[in-house]
C-alpha positions as CSV (number, residue, x, y, z in Angstrom):
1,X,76.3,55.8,170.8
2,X,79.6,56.6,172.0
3,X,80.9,58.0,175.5
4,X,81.9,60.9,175.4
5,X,85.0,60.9,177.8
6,X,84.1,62.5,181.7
7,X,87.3,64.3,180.8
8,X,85.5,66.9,178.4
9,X,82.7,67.8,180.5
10,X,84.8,68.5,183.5
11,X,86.8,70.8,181.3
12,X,83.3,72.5,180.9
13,X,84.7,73.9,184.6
14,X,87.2,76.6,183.2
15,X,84.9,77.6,180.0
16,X,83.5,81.1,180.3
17,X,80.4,81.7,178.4
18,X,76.5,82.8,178.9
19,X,73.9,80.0,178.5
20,X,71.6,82.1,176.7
21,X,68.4,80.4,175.1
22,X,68.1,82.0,171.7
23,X,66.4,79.9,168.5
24,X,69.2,80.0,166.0
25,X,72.6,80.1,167.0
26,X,72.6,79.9,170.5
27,X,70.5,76.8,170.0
28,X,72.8,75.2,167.2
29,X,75.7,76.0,169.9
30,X,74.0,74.5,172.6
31,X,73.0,71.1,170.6
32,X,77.0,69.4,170.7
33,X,76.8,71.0,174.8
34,X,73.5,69.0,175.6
35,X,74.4,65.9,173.6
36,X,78.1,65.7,175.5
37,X,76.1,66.3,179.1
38,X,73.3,63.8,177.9
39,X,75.8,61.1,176.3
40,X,78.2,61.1,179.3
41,X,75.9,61.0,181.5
42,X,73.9,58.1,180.4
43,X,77.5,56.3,180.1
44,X,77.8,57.2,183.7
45,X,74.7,55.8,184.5
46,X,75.8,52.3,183.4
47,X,78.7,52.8,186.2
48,X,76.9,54.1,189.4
49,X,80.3,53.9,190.9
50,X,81.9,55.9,188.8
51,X,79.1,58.4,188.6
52,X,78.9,59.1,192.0
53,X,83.1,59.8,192.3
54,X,82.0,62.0,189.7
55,X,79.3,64.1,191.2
56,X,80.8,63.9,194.7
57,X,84.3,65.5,193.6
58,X,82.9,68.1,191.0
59,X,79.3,69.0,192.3
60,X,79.3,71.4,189.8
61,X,78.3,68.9,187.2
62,X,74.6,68.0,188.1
63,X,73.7,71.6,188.7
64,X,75.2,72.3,185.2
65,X,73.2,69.3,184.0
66,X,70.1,70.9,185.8
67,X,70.7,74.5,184.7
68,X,71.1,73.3,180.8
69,X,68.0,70.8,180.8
70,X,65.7,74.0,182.2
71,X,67.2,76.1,179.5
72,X,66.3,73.6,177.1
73,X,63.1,73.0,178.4
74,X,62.8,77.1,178.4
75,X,64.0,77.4,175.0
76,X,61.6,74.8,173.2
77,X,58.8,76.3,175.0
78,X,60.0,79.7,174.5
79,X,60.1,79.0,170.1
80,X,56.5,77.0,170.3
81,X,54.8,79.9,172.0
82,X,56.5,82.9,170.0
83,X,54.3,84.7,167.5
84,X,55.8,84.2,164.0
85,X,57.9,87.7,163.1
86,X,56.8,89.6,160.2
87,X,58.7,89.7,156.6
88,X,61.5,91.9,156.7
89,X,64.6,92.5,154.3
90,X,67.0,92.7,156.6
91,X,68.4,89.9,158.8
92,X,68.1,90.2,162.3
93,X,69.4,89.3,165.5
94,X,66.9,87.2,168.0
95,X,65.8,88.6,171.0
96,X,66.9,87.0,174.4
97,X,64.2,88.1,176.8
98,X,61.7,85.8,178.4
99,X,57.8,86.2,178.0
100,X,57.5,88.2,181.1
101,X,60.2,91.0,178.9
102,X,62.9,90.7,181.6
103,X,66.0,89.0,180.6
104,X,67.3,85.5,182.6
105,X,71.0,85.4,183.2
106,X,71.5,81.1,182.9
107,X,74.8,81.6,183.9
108,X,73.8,83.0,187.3
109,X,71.0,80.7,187.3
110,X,73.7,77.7,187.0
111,X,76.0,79.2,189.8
112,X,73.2,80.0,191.9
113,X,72.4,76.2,191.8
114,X,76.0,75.2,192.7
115,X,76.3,77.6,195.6
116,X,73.4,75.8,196.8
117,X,74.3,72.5,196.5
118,X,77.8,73.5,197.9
119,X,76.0,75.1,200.9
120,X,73.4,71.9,201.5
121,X,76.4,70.0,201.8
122,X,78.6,72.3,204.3
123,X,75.4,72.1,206.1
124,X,75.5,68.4,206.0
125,X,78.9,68.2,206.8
126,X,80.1,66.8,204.2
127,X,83.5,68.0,201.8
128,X,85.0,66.3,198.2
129,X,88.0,65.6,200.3
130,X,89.7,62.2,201.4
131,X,89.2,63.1,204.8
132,X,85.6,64.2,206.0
133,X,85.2,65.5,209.0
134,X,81.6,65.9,210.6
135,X,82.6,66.7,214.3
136,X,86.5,67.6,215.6
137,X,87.2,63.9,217.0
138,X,88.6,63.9,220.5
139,X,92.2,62.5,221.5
140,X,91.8,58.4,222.0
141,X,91.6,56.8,225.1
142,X,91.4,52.9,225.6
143,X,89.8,53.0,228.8
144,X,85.6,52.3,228.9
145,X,83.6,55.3,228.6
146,X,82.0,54.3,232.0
147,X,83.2,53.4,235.3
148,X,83.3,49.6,236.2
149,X,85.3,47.1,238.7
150,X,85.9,45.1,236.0
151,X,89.7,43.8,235.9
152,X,89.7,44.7,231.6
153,X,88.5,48.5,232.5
154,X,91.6,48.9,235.4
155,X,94.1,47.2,233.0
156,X,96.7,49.9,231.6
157,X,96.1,50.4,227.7
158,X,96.8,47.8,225.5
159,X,96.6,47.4,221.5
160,X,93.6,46.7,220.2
161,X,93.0,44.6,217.4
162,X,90.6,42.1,216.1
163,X,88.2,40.6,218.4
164,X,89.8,43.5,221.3
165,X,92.8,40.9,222.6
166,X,95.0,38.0,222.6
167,X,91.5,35.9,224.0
168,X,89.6,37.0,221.2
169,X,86.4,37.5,222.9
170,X,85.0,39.9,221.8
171,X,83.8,41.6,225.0
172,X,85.8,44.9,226.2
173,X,84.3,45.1,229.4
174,X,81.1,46.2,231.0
175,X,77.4,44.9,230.9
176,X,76.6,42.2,228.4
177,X,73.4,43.4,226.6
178,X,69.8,41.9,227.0
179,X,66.7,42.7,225.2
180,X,68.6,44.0,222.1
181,X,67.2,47.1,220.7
182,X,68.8,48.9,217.4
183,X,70.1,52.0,218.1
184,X,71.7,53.6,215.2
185,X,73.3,52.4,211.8
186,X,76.0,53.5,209.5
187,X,76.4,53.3,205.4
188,X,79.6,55.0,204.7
189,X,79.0,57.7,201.9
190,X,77.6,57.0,198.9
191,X,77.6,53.3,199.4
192,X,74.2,52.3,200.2
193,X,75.4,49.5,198.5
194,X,78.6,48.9,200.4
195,X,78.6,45.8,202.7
196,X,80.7,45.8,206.1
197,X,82.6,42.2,206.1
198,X,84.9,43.2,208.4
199,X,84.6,43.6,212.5
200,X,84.1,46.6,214.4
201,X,86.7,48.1,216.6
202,X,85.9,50.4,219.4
203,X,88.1,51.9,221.9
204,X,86.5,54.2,224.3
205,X,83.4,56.3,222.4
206,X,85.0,55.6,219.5
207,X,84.3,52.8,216.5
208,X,86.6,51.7,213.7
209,X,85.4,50.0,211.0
210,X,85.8,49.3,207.3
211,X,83.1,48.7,204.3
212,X,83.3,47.2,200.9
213,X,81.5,48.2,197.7
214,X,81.7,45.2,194.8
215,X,81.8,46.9,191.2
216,X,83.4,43.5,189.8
217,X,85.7,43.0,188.3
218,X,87.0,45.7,191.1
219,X,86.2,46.6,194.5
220,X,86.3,49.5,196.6
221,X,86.1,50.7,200.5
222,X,86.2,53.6,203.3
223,X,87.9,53.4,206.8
224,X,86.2,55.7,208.7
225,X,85.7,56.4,212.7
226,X,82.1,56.9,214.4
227,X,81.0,58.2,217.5
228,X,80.1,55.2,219.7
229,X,77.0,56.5,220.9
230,X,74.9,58.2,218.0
231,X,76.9,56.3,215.1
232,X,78.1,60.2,213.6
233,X,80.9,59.7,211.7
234,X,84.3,61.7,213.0
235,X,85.8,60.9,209.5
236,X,85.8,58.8,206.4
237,X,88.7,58.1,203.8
238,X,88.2,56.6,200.8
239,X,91.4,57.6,199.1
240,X,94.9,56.5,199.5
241,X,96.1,59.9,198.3
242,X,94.1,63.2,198.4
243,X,95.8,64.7,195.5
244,X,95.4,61.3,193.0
245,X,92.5,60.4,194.2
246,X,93.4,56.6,194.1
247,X,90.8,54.7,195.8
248,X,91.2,51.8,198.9
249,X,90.0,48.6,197.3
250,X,87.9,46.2,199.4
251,X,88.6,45.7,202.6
252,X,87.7,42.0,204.4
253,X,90.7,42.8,207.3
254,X,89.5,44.2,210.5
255,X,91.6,47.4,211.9
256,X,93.9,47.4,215.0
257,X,94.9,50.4,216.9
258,X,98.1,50.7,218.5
259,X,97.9,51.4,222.5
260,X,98.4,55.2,222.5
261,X,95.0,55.0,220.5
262,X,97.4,57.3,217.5
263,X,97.3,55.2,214.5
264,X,94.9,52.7,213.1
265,X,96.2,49.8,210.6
266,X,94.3,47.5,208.3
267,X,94.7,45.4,205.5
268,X,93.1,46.1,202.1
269,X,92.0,43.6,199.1
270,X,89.6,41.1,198.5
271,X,90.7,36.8,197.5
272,X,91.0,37.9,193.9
273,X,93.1,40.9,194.3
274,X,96.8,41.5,194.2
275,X,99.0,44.7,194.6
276,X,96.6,45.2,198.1
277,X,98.1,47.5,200.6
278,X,98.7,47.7,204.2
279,X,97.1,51.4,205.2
280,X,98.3,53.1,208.5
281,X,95.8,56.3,209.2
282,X,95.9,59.0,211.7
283,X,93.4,57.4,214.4
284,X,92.2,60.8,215.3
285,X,91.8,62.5,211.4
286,X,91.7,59.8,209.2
287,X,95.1,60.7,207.2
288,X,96.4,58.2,205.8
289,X,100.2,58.0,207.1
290,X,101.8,55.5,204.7
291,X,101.2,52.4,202.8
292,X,102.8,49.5,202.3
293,X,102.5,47.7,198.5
294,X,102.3,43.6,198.8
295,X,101.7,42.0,195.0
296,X,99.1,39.7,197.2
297,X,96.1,40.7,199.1
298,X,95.3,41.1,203.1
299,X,92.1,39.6,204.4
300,X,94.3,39.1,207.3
301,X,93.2,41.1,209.9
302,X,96.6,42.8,211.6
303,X,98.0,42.4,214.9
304,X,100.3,44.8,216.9
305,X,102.4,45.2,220.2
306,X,104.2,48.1,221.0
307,X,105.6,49.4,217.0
308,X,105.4,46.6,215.5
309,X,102.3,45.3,213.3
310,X,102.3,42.0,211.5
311,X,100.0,40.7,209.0
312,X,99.7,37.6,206.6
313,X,99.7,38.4,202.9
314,X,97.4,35.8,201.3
315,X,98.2,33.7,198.1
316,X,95.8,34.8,194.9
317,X,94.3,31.1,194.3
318,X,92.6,29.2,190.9
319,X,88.8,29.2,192.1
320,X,88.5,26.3,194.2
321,X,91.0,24.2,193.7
322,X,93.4,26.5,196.4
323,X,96.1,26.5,193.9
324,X,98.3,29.9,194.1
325,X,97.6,31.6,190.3
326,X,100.3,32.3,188.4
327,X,101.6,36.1,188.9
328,X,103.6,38.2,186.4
329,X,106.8,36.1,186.7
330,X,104.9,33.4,185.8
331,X,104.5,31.8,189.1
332,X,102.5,31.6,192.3
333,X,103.3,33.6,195.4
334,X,102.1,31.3,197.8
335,X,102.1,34.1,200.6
336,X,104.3,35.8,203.4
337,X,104.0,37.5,207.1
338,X,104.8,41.0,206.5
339,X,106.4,43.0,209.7
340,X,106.2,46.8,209.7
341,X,107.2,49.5,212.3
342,X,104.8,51.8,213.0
343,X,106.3,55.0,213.6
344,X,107.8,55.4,210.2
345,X,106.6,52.8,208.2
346,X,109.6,50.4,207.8
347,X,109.4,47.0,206.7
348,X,111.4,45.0,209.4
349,X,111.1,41.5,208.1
350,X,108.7,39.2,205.4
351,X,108.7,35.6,205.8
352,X,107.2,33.6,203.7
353,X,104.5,31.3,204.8
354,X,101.6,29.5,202.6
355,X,98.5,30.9,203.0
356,X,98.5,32.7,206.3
357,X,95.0,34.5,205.9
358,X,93.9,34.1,209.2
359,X,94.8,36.5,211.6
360,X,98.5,35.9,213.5
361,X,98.8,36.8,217.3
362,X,102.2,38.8,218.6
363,X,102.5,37.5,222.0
364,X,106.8,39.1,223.8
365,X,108.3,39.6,220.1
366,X,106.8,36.5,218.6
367,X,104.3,35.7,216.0
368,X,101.7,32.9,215.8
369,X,99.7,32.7,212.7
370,X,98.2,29.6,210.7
371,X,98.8,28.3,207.2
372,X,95.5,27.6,205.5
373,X,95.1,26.4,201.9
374,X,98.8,24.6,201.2
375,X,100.3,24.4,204.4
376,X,98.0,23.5,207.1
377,X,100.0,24.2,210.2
378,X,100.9,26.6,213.0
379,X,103.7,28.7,213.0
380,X,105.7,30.6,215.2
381,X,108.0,33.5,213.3
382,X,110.8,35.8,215.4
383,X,109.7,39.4,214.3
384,X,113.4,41.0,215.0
385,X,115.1,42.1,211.9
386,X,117.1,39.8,209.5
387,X,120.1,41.3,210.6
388,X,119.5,41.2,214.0
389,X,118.9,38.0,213.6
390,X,122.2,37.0,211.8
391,X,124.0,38.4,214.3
392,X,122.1,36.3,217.0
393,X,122.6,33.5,215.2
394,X,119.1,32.4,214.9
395,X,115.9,31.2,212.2
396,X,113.0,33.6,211.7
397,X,111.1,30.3,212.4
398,X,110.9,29.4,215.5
399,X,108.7,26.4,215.3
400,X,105.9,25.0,213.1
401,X,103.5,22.0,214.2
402,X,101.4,20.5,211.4
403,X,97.6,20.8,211.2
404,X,95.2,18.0,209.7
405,X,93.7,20.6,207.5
406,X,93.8,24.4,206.6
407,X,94.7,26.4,209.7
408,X,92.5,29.4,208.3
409,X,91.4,31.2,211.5
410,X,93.1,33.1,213.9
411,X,95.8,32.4,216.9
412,X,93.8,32.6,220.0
413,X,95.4,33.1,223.6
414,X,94.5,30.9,226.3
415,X,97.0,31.0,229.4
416,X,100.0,29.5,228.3
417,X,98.0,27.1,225.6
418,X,97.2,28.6,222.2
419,X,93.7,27.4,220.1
420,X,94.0,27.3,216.5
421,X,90.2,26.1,214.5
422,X,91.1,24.2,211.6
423,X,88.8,22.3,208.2
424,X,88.5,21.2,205.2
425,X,85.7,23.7,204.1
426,X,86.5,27.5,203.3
427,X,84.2,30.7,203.7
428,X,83.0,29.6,199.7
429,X,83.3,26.1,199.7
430,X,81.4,23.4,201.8
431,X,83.9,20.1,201.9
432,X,82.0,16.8,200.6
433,X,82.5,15.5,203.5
434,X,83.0,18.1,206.4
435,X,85.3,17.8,209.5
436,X,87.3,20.1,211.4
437,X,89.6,20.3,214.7
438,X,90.3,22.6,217.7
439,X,93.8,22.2,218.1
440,X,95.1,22.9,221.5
441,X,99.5,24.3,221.3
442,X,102.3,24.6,223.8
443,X,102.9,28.6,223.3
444,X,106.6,28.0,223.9
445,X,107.1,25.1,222.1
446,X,104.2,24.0,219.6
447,X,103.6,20.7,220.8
448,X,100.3,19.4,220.8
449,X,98.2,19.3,224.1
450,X,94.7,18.0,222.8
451,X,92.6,17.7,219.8
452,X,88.7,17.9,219.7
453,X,87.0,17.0,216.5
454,X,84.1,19.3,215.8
455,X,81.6,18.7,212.5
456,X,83.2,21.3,210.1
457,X,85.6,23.8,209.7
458,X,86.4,26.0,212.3
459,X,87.1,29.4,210.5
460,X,86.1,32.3,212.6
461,X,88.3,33.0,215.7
462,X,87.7,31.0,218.6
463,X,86.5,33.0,221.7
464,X,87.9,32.2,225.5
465,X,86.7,33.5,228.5
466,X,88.2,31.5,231.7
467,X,88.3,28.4,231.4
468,X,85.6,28.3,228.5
469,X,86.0,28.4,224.6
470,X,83.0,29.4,222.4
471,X,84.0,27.7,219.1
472,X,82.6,29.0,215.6
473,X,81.6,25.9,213.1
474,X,81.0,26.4,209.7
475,X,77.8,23.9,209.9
476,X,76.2,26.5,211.5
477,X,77.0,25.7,214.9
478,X,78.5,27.2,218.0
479,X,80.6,24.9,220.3
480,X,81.3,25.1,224.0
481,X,84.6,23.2,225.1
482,X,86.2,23.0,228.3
483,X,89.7,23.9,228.6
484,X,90.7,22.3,231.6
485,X,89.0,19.1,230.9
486,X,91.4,18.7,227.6
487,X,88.5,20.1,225.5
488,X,85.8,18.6,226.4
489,X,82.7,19.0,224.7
490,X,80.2,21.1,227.2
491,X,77.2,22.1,224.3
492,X,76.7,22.3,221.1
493,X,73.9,25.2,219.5
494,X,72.6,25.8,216.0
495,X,71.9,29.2,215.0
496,X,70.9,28.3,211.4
497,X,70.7,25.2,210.0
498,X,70.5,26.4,207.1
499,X,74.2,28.7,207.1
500,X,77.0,28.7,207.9
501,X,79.0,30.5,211.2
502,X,82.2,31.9,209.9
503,X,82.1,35.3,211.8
504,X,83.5,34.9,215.5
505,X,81.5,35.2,218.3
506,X,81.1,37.7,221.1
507,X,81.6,35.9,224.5
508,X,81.0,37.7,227.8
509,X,81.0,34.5,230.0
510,X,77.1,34.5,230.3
511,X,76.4,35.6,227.1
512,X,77.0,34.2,223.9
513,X,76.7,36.0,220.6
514,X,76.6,34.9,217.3
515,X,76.3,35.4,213.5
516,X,75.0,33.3,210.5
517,X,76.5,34.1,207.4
518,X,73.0,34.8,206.4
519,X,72.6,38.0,208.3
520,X,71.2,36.2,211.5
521,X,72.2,37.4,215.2
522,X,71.6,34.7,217.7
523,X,72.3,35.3,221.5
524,X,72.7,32.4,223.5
525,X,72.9,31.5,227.6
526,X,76.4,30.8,227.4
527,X,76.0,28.0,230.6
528,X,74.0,25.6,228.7
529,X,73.3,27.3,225.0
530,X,70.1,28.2,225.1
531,X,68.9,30.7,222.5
532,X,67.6,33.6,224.3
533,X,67.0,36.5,220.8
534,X,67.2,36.2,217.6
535,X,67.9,39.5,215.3
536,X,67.9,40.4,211.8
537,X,70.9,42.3,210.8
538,X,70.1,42.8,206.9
539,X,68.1,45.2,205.6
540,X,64.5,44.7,205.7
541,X,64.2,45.8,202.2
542,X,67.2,44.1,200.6
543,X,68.1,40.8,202.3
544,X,71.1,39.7,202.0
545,X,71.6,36.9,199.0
546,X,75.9,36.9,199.1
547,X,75.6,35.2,202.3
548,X,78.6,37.4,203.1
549,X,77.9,38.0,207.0
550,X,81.3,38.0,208.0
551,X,81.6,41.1,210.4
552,X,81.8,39.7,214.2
553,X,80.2,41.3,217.1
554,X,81.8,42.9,219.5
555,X,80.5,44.1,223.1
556,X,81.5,47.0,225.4
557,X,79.1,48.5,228.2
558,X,76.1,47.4,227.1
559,X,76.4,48.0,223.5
560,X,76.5,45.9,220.8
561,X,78.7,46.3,217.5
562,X,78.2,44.2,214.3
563,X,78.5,45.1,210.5
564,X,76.5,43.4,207.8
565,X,76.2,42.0,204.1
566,X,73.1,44.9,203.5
567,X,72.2,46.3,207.1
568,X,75.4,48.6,207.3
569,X,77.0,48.7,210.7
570,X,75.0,48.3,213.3
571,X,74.6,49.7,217.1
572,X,72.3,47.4,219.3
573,X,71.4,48.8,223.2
574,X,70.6,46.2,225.7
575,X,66.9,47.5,227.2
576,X,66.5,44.3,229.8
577,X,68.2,44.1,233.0
């Protein structure tokens, strides 16, 4: 059978007529009515996506679908019970009043149905808009929610972006969390479905955080801010523009917020996509401000100092053989570092680079960030403007230092060294035969300080607190090293034998916490790597089977923040001293 096009039963909205259930005519009318309602929706019902846009932007439609099948249901029982009428000469009209003799008005019964539904949902707090706001969100502050001593919670406000700074711990400050009990989760809207690849970000009683929903061959997602301690959302936007209604594809990049805690930036757009988006939203209401087309896609999760945010555009590869596809000029785009001011939404400078998907780090106006798949190196890029730069007489590049294999993960900070994790593997693909490298770099100059070989890729962010690095492997492994013993090896833990680690780790310095791409939190003594809980972070009901645990924990005052493959995001309390 056919679909009949959404478009004609939402013009069904302006039509002005009485469903009135009558044997004759009204039912002849009704018969094209039902069929278009039945038709479009079981069409819909092959696209759950699509059919819940639908209902959530015109909530009209399933009372209408409710109020039509009761009339039908009235009207078939209403002809089998009638008496027959007796013979007469003349032809007349049907009566239209109910067993009872009264007369039902289906029209008001229909509007009657969407009042209610419209009121159920104010009540929920929940609107058909981009932006949906449950509870006014307060004006940012960076600062811990509690009082501490600690040296992070005294610091003056800083960007935040993925894994909370330049050390990429993952711990904001405060109490490091034993005895992990859940305390609330999140699904955005509609999207019990949705999985949350990307990290948390929280700043203050606030949490940032992005989901994906996979209707292949597209994707979709929702930004949205919660309320740190009951998980509430403050808003949710799903749609690049409230009057188009043009949806966010998937998002995999993790949000930063600038240091006034006004605007949050991510990246948009699974490995397959192209034409992704860089989206800067009103921290505080969820608007989005402006958006910035690439013809690639942004896993990269974005960095930013003062105005300026940088992120790495990643090439659109063959399946596994890391090769850029071809794009509509025929050839491959192998990728580029996009620079954007944030106050207005100019584009200050792209620079090509292969492959930078992991995330770069913008340390006093530079940018490091590592070429993965067709590159393999470190790079550090000037972020002033190209004709600032002309006029200094100097390269974009500043310096680039080779890696063995892909540099895939993020720039980590560690004094006046920088740790980049390097492989053969890839969050799909295992290597035949695994091997990877923590690489440590002269920040000023890119020299090479000290290697350490590790069994696999390292692909997640390496974590530093001190003098210690926490390193993700993608055997399934976490590795302490030793910076000022050249990187000596100080442990070595599995948290699944049986998956890999690709998320990074949360790090407080006595605590270690991990994730196996399986959906498997791990918290470890961080002085000798014992394994102290063990957590499941999918859903009971529906395990995860993508092996897409991505989303890396991040700590602040005793909470715990992680997103999963089916669990949603997910608040853990610490409940031992």
């Amino acid at each position: 059978m056919p679909l009949i096009p959404v478009s004609a039963l939402l013009d069904l909205q302006h039509a002005h007529f009485a469903v009135v259930p009558v044997v004759a005519q009204a039912g002849t009318a009704l018969f094209p009515l039902i069929m278009l309602a039945v038709t479009s929706t079981v069409g819909l019902l092959l696209k759950p996506r699509e059919l819940l846009r639908v209902f959530r932007q015109k909530p009209w439609i399933p009372a209408l679908l409710i109020a039509l099948g009761l009339g039908s249901w009235w009207a078939v029982g209403w002809m089998l019970s009638a008496p027959a009428a007796p013979p007469t000469s003349s032809r007349t009209q049907p009566t239209t009043v109910t067993s009872g003799g009264q007369r039902t008005d289906w029209a008001k019964v229909a509007l009657a149905l969407i009042a209610e539904d419209a009121a159920a949902k104010e009540r929920a707090g929940v609107t058909s808009s981009t932006i949906l706001p449950v509870v006014p969100a307060p004006a940012l502050s960076l600062q811990p929610a509690t009082t501490t001593t600690s040296a992070a919670h005294s610091a003056p406000p800083a960007a935040r972006f993925f894994r909370g700074d330049a050390r990429r711990s993952g711990h904001l400050g405060g109490a490091a969390p034993r005895g992990l009990a859940p305390s609330w989760t999140f699904y955005a809207q509609d999207e019990l479905n949705s999985l949350y690849l990307s990290s948390p970000l929280v700043a203050g009683e606030a949490v940032f955080g992005a989901s994906c929903y996979l209707d292949p061959p597209r994707s979709y997602g929702t930004v949205f801010r919660l309320d740190a301690a009951s998980g509430k959302p403050r808003w949710v936007c799903e749609f690049k523009n409230a009057t188009s209604k043009a949806e966010f594809k998937g998002f995999f990049s993790s949000p930063a917020l600038t240091a006034d805690g006004k605007y949050l930036v991510i990246g948009q757009g699974l490995h397959t996509d192209y034409d992704s988006e860089l989206v800067c939203l009103d921290a505080n209401t969820g608007t989005v401000r402006w958006l910035i087309p690439t013809p690639l896609h942004l896993e990269s999760s974005p960095c930013i100092e003062g105005d300026l945010v940088v992120i790495g555009a990643g090439a659109v590869e063959q399946g596994d053989q890391h090769k850029p596809a071809g794009d509509v000029l025929g050839r491959g785009n192998p990728g580029f570092v996009l620079g954007i001011r944030i106050s207005d939404g100019k584009e200050i400078f792209r620079a090509p680079v292969n492959d930078p998907e992991g995330s770069p780090l913008l340390l006093d106006g530079i940018c490091y960030v590592g070429s993965s798949m067709n590159g393999s190196a470190v790079v550090a890029l000037r972020t002033q403007s190209d004709a600032e730069l002309k006029t200094a007489g100097q390269t974009r590049e500043l310096w680039r230092t080779p890696t063995p294999f892909p540099a895939s993960g993020a720039v980590t900070l560690a004094g006046e060294l920088l740790l980049m994790g390097c492989g053969k593997g890839d969050f799909v693909f295992a290597a035949a035969d695994p091997e990877g490298r923590v690489i440590a770099l002269d920040k000023t100059t890119g020299a090479v300080r000290w290697q350490t070989t590790v069994p696999d890729a390292v692909l997640g962010p390496i974590a530093v607190v001190g003098t210690v690095a926490i390193v993700p492997v993608r055997s399934g492994e976490v590795i302490a090293i030793d910076l000022a013993a050249q990187g000596k090896v100080l442990w070595q833990a599995s948290i699944n034998k049986k998956a890999p680690v690709l998320a990074g780790v949360a790090f407080t310095g006595t605590l270690v916490y991990a994730v196996s791409n399986d959906g498997y939190l791990v918290v470890l003594d961080a002085t000798n790597g014992k394994p102290l809980e063990r957590i499941y972070l999918n859903a009971k009901g529906k395990p995860g089977e993508m092996g897409l645990c991505t989303s890396s924990p991040l700590v602040l005052d005793g909470r715990l923040f992680v997103g999963s493959e089916t669990g949603g995001l997910r608040c853990f309390v610490g409940t031992a001293p």
